[in-house]
N, C-alpha and C positions, 0 to 999 in steps of 0.2 A: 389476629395472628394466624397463619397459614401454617400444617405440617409442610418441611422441610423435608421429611425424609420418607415420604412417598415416590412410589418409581417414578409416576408420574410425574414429579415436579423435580425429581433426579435428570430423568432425561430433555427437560426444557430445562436446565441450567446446563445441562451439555449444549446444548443445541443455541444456547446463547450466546457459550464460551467460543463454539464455531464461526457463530453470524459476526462476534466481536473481531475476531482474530485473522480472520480469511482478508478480509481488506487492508489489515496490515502487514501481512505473510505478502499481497502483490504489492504494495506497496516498498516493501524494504529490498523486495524483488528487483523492482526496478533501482531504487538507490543502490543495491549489490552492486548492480550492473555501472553504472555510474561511475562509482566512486572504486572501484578497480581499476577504471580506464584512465582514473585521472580528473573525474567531472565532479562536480559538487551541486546534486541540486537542491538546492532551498527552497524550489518553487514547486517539490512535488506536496505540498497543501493545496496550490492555488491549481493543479493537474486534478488533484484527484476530484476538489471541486469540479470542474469543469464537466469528468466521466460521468459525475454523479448524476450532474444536472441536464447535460444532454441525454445520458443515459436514461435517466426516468421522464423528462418530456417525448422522447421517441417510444420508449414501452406507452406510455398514457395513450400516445395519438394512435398508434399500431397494432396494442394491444400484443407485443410481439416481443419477449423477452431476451429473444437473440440479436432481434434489429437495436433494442435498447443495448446490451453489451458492445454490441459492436461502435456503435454511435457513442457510448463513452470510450472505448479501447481510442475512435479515431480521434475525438477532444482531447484526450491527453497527449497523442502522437500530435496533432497542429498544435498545441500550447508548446511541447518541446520545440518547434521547429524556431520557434521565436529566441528559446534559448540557444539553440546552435548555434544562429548566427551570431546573437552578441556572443557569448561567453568562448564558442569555440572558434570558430568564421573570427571577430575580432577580437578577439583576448579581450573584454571585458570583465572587470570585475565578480566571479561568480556568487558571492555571498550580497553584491547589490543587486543584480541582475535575479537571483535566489530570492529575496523577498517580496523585488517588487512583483515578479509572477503570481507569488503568492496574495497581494494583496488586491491582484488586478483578475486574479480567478475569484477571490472571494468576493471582490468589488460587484464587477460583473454579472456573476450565477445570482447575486439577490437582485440586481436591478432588475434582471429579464424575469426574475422568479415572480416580484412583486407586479412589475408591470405584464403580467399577463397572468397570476392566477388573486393579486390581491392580496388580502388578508386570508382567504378559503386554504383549505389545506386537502390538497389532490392525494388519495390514495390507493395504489395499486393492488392487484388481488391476489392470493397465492403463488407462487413457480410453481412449476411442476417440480418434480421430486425424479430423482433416479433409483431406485431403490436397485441396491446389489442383492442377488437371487443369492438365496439360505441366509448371508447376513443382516437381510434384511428383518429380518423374521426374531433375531435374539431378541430378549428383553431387555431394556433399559436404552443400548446401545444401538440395538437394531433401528430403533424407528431415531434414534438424535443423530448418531453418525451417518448410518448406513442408507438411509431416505435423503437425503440432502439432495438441493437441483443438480444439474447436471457441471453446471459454472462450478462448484466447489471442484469435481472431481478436474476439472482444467485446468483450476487452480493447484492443487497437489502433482498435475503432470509438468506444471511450466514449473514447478520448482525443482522437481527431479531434472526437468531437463538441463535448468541452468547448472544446475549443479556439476553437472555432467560435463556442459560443453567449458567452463571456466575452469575444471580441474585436470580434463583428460581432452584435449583438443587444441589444435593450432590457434583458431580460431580464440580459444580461451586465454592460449600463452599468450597472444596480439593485446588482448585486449588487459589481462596483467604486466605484462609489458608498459602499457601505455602509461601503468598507473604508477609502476616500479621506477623505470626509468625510460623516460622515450627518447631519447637521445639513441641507446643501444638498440630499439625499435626500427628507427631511421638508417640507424647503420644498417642495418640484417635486411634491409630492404621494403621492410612495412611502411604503413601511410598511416602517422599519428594521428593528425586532425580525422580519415577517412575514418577509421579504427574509431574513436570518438565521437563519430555525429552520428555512426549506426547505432554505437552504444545507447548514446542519449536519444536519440527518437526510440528506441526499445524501450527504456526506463520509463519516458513517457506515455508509451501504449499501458506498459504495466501500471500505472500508476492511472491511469487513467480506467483501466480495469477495474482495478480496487476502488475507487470512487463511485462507479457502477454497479458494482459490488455491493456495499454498500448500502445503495438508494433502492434497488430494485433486490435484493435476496433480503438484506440483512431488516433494513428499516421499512421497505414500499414505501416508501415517498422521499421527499426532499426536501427540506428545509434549509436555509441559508445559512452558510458558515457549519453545516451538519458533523463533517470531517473533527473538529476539535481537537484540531494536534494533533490527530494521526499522522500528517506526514513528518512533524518534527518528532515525535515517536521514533517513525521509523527511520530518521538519520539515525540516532541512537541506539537503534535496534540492529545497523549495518555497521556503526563503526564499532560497538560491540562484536556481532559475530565473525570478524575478521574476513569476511568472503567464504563462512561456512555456511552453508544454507540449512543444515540440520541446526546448526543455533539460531536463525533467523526465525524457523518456525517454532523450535523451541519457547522462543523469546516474544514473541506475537501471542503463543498461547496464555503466555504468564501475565500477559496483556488484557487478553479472552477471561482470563480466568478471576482478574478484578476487578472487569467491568461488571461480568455476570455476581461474583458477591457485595458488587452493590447496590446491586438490583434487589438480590436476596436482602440484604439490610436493610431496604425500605419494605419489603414486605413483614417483615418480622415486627417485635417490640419493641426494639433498641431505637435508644430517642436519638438518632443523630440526627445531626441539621443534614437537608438537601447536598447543601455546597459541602462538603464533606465527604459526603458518600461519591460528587463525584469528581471529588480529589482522588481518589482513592487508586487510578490507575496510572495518575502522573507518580502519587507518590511513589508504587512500586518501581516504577520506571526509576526515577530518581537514588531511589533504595541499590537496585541493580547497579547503577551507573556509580554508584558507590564504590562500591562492595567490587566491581570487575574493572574498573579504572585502569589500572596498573594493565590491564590486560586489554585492554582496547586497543586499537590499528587504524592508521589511514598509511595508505600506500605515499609514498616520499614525494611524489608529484601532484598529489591532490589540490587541486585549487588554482595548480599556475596553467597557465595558458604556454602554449608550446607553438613556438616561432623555429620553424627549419632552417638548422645552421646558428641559432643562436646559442650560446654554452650562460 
């Protein structure tokens, strides 16, 4: 058994609660985005596989942890482009078209995994670190928070930003609009489907971020199927916070926050099984999803495909 309540092992359970939470914080980022406009993706699992795994074979070969980000941001951006055209381009089915992404990102990332590194397990080396000058320096906080790579502090600017442009911006009214009613979209002169495919190839970069994320900050390496229901997480996490992004991240952290106590429970004396400890951050999810039910939102047009001039 470990002390617990050492700074030290204080500020590595911060710093865990962050590595957990930041990929789901881009990830629900992108379903924000999505599912205001109207979109449904069920395939940001099989997206965020995709960032992870492009993402850390491009770090591994480059050594280059910005060419790895970018290299998952673009994985998730072409995995959406496939969803645009069924789901949006042909009004197909978005909850069939939703899975099967998913299971053709999972499918995929293990064949290319296996057939090229085997059974070995490839591991990447540190990020660098950004350290914010004086907060860097606090104790406990300074070195969990305040040191993180530079990708986290990206991650905390795209959510301000969205936040921003989906509450105070034309741009954001288009794309609420799309999700509200797009009929009255069309009328005012906007371009539903246009308003849509920008959305979802967006949702896709983010999501493909978080997957990246992930692979290279959170974990250094990649394993198949690594994601684990973060992205059906993070539907949950978006139809919960209604298009607030301050609950989004709220909601991510409380996320962060039982993956890292069940890490802490394996290190301690408490006998639980394995499989339990890591139940532990569906179940919250599930608990929340309870408990806020009544209070959950999807915008009235969610899911349907939108044909101009059809009522």
């Amino acid at each position: 058994m470990i002390d617990i309540f050492t700074t030290t092992f204080i500020a590595t359970f911060i710093a865990g609660v962050i590595a957990s939470a930041i990929p789901l914080v881009l990830g629900s980022l992108g379903e924000t985005l999505g599912e205001q406009s109207g979109v449904l993706n069920l395939g940001i699992e099989g997206m965020m596989l995709f960032g992870a795994y492009f993402g850390f074979v491009t770090t591994l070969e480059t050594n280059s942890y910005f060419l790895g980000l970018l290299a998952g941001i673009a994985a998730g951006f072409v995995m959406s482009i496939l969803m645009v055209m069924l789901n949006i381009w042909l009004g197909l089915n978005q909850i069939v078209i939703g899975l099967a992404l998913t299971m053709i990102g999972g499918g995929i990332t293990s064949v290319l995994y296996f057939s090229t590194y085997g059974q070995t397990t490839p591991r990447l080396g540190q990020p660098d670190v950004f350290p914010i000058p004086v907060l860097s320096d606090l104790p406990v906080v300074g070195s969990s928070i305040f040191q993180q790579p530079l990708a986290f502090w990206i991650a905390l600017v795209l959510a301000f930003v969205v936040s921003v442009v989906l509450r105070n911006t034309n741009f954001g009214l288009r794309v609420r609009a799309a999700g509200q009613n797009p009929n009255s979209l069309d009328a005012a002169g906007g371009n539903v489907v246009r308003t849509r495919t920008f959305v979802a190839l967006l949702g896709g970069a983010f999501a493909g971020f978080g997957g990246a994320y992930l692979a290279l900050m959170s974990a250094g390496t990649f394993t198949p199927f690594m994601t684990s229901g973060i992205g059906y997480i993070a539907i949950v996490v978006t139809m919960l916070s209604r298009g607030r992004i301050l609950w989004v991240i709220a909601s991510s952290f409380v996320y962060g926050i039982s993956v890292s106590v069940g890490t802490v429970l394996q290190l301690t004396s408490f006998d639980l099984p394995t499989d339990v400890i890591k139940m532990l951050p569906f179940v919250a999810v599930m608990i929340t999803l309870i408990v806020f039910a009544r209070s959950s939102y999807v915008p009235p047009a969610l899911g349907v495909p939108y044909t101009r001039g059809a009522r």
